[in-house]
N, C-alpha and C positions, 0 to 999 in steps of 0.2 A: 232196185234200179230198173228203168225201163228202159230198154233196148230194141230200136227198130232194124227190124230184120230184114225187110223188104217194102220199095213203093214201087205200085204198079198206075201206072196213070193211061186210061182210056180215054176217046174223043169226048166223055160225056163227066167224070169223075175222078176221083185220088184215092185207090186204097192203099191203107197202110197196114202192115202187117207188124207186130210187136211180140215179145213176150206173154206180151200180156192179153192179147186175144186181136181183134183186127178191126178196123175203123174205116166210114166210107166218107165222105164228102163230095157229093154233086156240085160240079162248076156252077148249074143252075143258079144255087143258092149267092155267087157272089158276081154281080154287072161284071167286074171287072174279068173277071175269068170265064163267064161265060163269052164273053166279046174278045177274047184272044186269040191268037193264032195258035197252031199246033205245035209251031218253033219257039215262041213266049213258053209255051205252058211247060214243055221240056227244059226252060233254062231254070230250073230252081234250085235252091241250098237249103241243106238243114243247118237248122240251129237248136240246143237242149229242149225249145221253148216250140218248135215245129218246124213249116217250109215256108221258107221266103222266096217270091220272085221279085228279082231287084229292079228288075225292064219295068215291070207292072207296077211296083213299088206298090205289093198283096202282101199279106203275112196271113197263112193257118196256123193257128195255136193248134197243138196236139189235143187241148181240150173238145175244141169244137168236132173231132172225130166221135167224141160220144163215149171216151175213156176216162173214169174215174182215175186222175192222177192224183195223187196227195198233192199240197201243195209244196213242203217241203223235200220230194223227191228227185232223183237225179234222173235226166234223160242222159242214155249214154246212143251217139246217135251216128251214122254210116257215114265214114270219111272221105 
């Protein structure tokens, strides 16, 4: 089971901290998030599947952090 331990979010990026070793993602990479405010990028939810911001109507998959998830694995994920 994969378990996020901690997300740390800077003006520029989302690191995710896991079990299973730790994952970056650059706002760069998505119009939508780079073009946000600092109060949008702070409103986000996890779900098993990653972080959804609902304002932005964004979704990161936990894959696109760069972590090999199986695919039938369980994300167990911060309440």
């Amino acid at each position: 089971m994969i378990k996020v331990k901690n997300i740390e979010i800077s003006e520029s990026e989302v690191l995710l901290f896991t079990n299973r070793g730790r994952g970056r993602f650059a706002f760069s990479h998505s119009n939508i998030l780079s073009n946000a405010t600092r109060e949008q990028i702070l409103k986000y939810t996890l779900s098993p599947f990653g972080i959804h911001w609902t304002e932005l109507d964004e979704d990161l998959c936990f894959d696109g952090f760069g972590f090999d998830f199986p695919k039938n694995d369980v994300v167990r994920y911060l309440g």
